[in-house]
C-alpha positions, 0 to 999 in steps of 0.5 A: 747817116753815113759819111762820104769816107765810109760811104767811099769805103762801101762801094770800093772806092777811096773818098777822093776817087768817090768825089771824082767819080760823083764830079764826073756823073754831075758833068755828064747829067748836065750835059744831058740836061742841055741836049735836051732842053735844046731838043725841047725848044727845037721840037716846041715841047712843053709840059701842061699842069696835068703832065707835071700832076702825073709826075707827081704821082709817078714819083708817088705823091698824091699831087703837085702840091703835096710834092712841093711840101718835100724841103728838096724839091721845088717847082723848077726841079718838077717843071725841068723833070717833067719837061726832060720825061717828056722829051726823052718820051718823044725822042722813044717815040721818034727813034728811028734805030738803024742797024750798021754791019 
C-alpha cells in the first residue's frame, strides 16, 4: 500500500536510485536464471510432477493446484522454479570447494 517514493524514502534511497538498484538485482536473477537452465539441459535435469507437488508445498500451499489459484503464479513460473531448486540442489550436491592459498 505503499509508493516506490516512500518505499525508496524507507530503505535510504531516492526513487531513482531504488529503480536503478531494482534494474540491476533483475539483470543479475536473469543472468542466473540462464546459467542455470544451461546447466540443467547439460546435466539432463528435469523436475517430475511430485518435485513441482513439493514445491508447492515448500512455498506453503497444500498442492500444485491450489498454488495456480494465486493470480501471480503460473505454471511456467512453478515448473522454472522447481527446475532452478533442483539445479542448484545438484550443483550443492556436486560441489567440489577447493581451497587457494
Amino acid at each position: 500500500g505503499m509508493d516506490i517514493k516512500s518505499y525508496a524514502g524507507m530503505m535510504g534511497m531516492t526513487e531513482d536510485d531504488f529503480k536503478a538498484e531494482i534494474r540491476n538485482m533483475a539483470k543479475e536473477m536473469a543472468k542466473q536464471e540462464l546459467v542455470l537452465k544451461e546447466i540443467a539441459k547439460a546435466e539432463n535435469i528435469t523436475v517430475n510432477d511430485a518435485e513441482k507437488e513439493q514445491l508447492a508445498k515448500d512455498y506453503g500451499y497444500e498442492n500444485v493446484e491450489a498454488m495456480l489459484k494465486n493470480v501471480n503464479i503460473t505454471q511456467d513460473m512453478i515448473d522454472d522454479t522447481a527446475l532452478m531448486q533442483k539445479t542448484l540442489d545438484f550443483l550443492a550436491e556436486d560441489a567440489q570447494v577447493t581451497v587457494e592459498e
